[in-house]
C-alpha positions as CSV (number, residue, x, y, z in Angstrom):
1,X,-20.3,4.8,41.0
2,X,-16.6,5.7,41.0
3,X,-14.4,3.3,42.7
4,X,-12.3,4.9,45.2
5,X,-8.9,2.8,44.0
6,X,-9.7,5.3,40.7
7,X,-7.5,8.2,40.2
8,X,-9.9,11.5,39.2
9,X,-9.1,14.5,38.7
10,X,-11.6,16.6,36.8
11,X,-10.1,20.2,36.8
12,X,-6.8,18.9,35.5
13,X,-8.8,16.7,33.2
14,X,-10.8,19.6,32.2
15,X,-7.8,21.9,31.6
16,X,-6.3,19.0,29.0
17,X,-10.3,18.0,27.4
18,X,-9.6,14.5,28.5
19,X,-12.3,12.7,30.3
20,X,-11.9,9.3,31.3
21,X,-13.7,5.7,32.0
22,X,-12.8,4.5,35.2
23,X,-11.4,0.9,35.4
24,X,-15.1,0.0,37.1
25,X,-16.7,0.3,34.0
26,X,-18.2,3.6,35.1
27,X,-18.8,5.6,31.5
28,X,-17.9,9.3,31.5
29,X,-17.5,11.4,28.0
30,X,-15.8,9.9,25.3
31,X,-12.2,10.9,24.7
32,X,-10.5,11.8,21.8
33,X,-7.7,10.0,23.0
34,X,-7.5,6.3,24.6
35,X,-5.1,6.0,27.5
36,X,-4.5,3.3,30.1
37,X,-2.9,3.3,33.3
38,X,-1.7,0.2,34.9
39,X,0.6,-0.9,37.6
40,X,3.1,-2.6,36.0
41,X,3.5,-5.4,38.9
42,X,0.6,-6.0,40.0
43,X,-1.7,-5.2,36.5
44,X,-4.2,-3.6,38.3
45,X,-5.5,-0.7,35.9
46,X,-6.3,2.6,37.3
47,X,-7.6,5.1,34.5
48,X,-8.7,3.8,31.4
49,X,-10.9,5.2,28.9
50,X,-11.5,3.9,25.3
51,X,-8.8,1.0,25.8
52,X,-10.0,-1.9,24.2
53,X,-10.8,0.2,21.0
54,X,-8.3,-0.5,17.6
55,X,-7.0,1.8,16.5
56,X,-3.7,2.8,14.6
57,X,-0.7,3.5,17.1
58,X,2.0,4.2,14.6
59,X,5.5,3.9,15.8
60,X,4.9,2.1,18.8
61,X,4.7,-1.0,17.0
62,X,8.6,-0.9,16.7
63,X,8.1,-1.7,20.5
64,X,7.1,-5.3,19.4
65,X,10.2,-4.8,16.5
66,X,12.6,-4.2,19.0
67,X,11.5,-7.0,21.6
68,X,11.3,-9.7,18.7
69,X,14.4,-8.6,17.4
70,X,15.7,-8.6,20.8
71,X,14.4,-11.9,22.0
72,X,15.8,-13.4,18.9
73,X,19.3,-12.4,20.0
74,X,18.9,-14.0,23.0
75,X,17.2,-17.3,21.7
76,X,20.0,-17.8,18.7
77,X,22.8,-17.0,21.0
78,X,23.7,-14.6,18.3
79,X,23.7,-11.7,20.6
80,X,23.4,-7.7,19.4
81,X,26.8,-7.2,18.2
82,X,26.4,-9.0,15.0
83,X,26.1,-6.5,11.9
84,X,23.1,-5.8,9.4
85,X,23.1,-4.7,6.3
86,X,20.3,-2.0,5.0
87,X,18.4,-3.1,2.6
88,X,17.5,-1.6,-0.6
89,X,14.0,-2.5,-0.8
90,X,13.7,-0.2,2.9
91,X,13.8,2.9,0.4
92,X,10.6,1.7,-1.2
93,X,8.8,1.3,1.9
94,X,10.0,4.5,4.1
95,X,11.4,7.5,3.4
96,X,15.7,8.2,3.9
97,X,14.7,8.2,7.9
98,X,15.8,10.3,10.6
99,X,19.2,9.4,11.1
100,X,20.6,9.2,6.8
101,X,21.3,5.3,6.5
102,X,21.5,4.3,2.8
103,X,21.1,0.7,1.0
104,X,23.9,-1.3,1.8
105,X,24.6,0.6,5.0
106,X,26.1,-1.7,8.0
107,X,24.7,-1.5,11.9
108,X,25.1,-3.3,15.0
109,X,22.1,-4.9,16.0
110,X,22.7,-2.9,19.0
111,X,22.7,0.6,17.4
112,X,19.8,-0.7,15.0
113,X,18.0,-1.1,18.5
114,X,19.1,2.5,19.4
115,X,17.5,4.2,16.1
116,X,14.3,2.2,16.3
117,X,13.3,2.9,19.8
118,X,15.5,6.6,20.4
119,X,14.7,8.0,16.8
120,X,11.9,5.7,16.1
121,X,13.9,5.1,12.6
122,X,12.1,3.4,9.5
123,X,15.0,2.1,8.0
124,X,16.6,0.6,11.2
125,X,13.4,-1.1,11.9
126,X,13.1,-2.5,8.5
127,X,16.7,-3.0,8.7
128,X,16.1,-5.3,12.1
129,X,13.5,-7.2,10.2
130,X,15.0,-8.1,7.2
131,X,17.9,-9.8,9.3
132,X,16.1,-11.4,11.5
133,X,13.8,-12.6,9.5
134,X,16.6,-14.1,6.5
135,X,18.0,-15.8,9.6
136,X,14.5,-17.2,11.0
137,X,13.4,-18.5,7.4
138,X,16.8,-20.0,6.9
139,X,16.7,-22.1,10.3
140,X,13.4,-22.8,9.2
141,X,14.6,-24.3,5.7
142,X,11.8,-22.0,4.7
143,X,11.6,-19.6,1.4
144,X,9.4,-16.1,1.9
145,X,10.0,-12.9,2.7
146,X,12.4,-11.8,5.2
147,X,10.1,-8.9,6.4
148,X,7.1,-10.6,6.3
149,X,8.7,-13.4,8.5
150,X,9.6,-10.8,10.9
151,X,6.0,-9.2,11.2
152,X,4.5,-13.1,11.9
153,X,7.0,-13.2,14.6
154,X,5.7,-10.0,16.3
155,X,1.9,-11.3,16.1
156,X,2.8,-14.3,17.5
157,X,4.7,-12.4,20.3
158,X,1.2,-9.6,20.6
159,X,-0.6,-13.4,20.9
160,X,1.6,-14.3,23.2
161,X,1.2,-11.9,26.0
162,X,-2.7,-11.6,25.5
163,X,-2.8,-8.6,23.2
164,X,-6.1,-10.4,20.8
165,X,-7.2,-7.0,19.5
166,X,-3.7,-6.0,17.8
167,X,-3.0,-6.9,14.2
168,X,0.9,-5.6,13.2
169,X,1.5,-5.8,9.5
170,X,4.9,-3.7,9.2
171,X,7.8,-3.5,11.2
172,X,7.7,0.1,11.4
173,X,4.0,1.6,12.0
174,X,3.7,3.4,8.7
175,X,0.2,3.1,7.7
176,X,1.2,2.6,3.9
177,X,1.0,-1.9,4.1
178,X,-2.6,-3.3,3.8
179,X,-4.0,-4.4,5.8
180,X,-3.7,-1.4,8.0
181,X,-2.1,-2.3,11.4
182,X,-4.0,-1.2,14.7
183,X,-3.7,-1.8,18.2
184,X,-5.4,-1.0,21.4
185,X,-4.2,0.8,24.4
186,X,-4.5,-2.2,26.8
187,X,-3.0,-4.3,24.2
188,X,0.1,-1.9,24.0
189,X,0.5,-1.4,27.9
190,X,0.7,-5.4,27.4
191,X,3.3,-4.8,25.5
192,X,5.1,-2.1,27.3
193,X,5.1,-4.3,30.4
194,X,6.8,-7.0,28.9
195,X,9.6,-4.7,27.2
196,X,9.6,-3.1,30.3
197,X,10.7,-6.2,32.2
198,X,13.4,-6.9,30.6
199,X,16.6,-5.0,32.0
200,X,18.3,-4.5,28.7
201,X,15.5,-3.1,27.1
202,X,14.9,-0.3,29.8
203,X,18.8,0.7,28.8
204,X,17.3,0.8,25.1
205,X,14.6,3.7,26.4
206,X,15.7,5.4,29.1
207,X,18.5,7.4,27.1
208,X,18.2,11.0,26.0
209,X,21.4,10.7,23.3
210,X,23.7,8.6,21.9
211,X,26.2,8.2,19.2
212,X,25.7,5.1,17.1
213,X,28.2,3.7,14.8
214,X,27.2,3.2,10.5
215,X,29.6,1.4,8.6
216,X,29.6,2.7,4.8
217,X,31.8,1.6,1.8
218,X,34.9,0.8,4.7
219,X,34.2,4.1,6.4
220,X,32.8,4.5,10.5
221,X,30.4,6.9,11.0
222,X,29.6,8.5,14.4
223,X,25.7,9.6,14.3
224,X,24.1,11.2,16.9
225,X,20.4,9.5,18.1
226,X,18.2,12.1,20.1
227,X,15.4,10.7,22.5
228,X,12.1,11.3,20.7
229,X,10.7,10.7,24.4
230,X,10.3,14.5,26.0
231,X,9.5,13.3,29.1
232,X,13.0,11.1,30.0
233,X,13.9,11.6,33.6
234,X,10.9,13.6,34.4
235,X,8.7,12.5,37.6
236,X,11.3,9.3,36.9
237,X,10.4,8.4,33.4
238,X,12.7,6.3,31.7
239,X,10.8,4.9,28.6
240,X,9.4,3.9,26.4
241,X,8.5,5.1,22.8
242,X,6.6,7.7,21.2
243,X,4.8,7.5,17.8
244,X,3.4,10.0,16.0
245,X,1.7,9.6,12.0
246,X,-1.3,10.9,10.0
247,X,-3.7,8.4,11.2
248,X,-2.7,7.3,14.9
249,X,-2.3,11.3,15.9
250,X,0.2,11.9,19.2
251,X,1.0,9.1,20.3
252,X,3.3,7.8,23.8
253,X,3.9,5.1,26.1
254,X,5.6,6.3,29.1
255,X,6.7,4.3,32.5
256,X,8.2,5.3,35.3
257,X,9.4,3.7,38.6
258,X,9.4,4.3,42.3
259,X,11.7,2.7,44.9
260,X,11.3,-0.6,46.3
261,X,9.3,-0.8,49.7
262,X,9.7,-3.2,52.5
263,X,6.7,-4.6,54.4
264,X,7.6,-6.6,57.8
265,X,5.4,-9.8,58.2
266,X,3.7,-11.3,61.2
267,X,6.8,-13.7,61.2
268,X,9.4,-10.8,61.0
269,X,10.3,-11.8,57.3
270,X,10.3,-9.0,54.8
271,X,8.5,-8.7,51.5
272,X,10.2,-6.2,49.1
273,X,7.9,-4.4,46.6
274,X,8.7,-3.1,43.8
275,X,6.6,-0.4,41.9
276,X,6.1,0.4,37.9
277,X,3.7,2.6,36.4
278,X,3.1,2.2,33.0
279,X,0.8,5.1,31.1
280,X,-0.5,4.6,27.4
281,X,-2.3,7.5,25.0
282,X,-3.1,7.0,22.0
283,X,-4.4,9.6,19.7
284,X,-3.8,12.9,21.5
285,X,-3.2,16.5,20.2
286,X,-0.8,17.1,23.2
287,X,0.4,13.0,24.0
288,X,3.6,14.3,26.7
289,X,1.1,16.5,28.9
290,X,-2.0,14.3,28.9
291,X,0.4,11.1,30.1
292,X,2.6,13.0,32.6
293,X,-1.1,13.9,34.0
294,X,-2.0,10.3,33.8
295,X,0.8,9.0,35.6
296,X,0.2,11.5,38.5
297,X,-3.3,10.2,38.8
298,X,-2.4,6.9,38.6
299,X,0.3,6.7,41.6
300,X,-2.4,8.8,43.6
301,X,-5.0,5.6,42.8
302,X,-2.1,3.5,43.3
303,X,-1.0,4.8,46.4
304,X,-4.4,4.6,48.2
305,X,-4.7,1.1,46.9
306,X,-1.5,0.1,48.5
307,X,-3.2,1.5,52.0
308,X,-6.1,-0.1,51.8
309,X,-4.1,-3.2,51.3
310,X,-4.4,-4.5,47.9
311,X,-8.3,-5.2,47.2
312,X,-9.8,-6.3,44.5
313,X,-13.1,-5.5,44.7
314,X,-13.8,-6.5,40.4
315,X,-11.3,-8.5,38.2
316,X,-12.5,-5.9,35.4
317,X,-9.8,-4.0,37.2
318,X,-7.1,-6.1,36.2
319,X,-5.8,-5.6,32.8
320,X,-5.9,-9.2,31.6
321,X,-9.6,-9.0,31.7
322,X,-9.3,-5.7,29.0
């Protein structure tokens, strides 16, 4: 039986050839695609179907890139305006990129951020890894490979916030490092939330261009980063990454927010609410429709969840039991 918190919507399904299992466990056709729709507040999960299935997912594992990377400039104090230097070994793992750095090329951490989650750049992630990682091995008086450093640092952050079916082994999401990396869609909305909640990330997403400055042989370079994210600033989207190879197919995390809402208490006080959807496909011919469609169905189901006040009828509905 359906649950009535579940959004549903079989002509618009229909019209995409998406079917979905609800959040109840109810089983409908299986998709093509996995998706996963969940509040990002509250993580209760309206649509799912397929989500606890690995799977590859591309270049959405530079969302874990970015965060580590992120949370390392926070931790060392360092901060995002050091510079990194591109190196030459990135050639021999990824092709020139989409925004022309070359070996021995300098960035701001900062911009570096920019390329990997805008442009979803190769090199700049690879770039982010080998610095971080250099500087990780050397506080740990360790020897190793920078990169490989780096990817141990975004499992143990995939551990860390209860994604057990993901397995990352590049920085990047090319499916060319053995073993292959995979992930699952409740794993990534995991993920997604915690990028998500952190303010300067959001700014890291939520941008449909901006000029980045490369440093090359004493010369600044003003380069241009396009959103790879079609759906910025539609139905309030502002993030969060697209990925898109061989093996994963179309792939896109999307959130979007509403504003806050005040409820008045028995005792006159006043709760603000605040209100995040986060949608997740994974393997879809047409990724930007089927998760604009997603995120309409899940702020209908999370809508009429808010007026029936909050009940949780199953904790299967709640994404840390995916």
């Amino acid at each position: 039986m359906f649950s009535p918190s579940m959004a549903w919507f079989p002509i618009r399904a229909s019209i995409l050839g998406i079917c979905f299992t609800l959040a109840t466990g109810a089983t409908a056709l299986r998709a093509q695609a996995a998706v996963l729709v969940v509040d990002a507040f509250n993580k209760k999960v309206h649509v799912a179907s397929d989500a606890l299935t690995k799977r590859p997912v591309g270049g959405l594992a530079k969302i874990a890139t970015a965060m580590v990377a992120l949370d390392w400039a926070e931790a060392s104090r360092v901060g995002v305006g050091v510079l990194a230097t591109v190196p030459a070994y990135a050639f021999q793992i990824s092709d020139p990129g989409t925004i022309g750095l070359q070996p021995g090329d300098q960035a701001t951490l900062r911009d570096l951020i920019y390329a990997t989650m805008m442009s979803s750049d190769n090199i700049a992630a690879i770039t982010l890894s080998d610095f971080v990682g250099k500087d990780h091995l050397a506080r740990l008086g360790r020897a190793g490979h920078p990169m490989e450093e780096f990817v141990k640092q975004m499992n143990q952050l995939a551990t860390r916030e209860g994604a057990h079916g993901t397995r990352f082994t590049n920085p990047h999401g090319l499916e060319n490092s053995r073993p292959l990396p995979y992930s699952t869609a409740a794993d990534i909305a995991r993920l997604a939330i915690y990028a998500v909640s952190r303010p300067a990330m959001r700014f890291y997403t939520n941008q449909t261009s901006r000029s980045i400055t490369i440093y090359r042989a004493g010369q600044q370079l003003s380069v241009s980063l396009q959103n790879t994210n079609q759906l910025l600033g539609v139905d309030r989207i502002d993030g969060v990454k697209t990925g898109n190879t061989e093996r994963s197919g179309g792939c896109v995390v999307i959130s979007a927010e509403k504003p806050a809402s005040v409820q008045v208490q028995a005792d006159n006080s006043s709760l603000i609410y605040h209100h995040r959807m986060v949608v997740v496909v994974l393997g879809s011919a047409n990724p930007f429709a089927e998760a604009r469609t997603l995120l309409h169905q899940g702020w209908a189901a999370y809508d009429r969840w808010l007026t029936a006040g909050r009940p949780i009828t199953d904790k299967k509905q709640m994404l840390d039991h995916f």
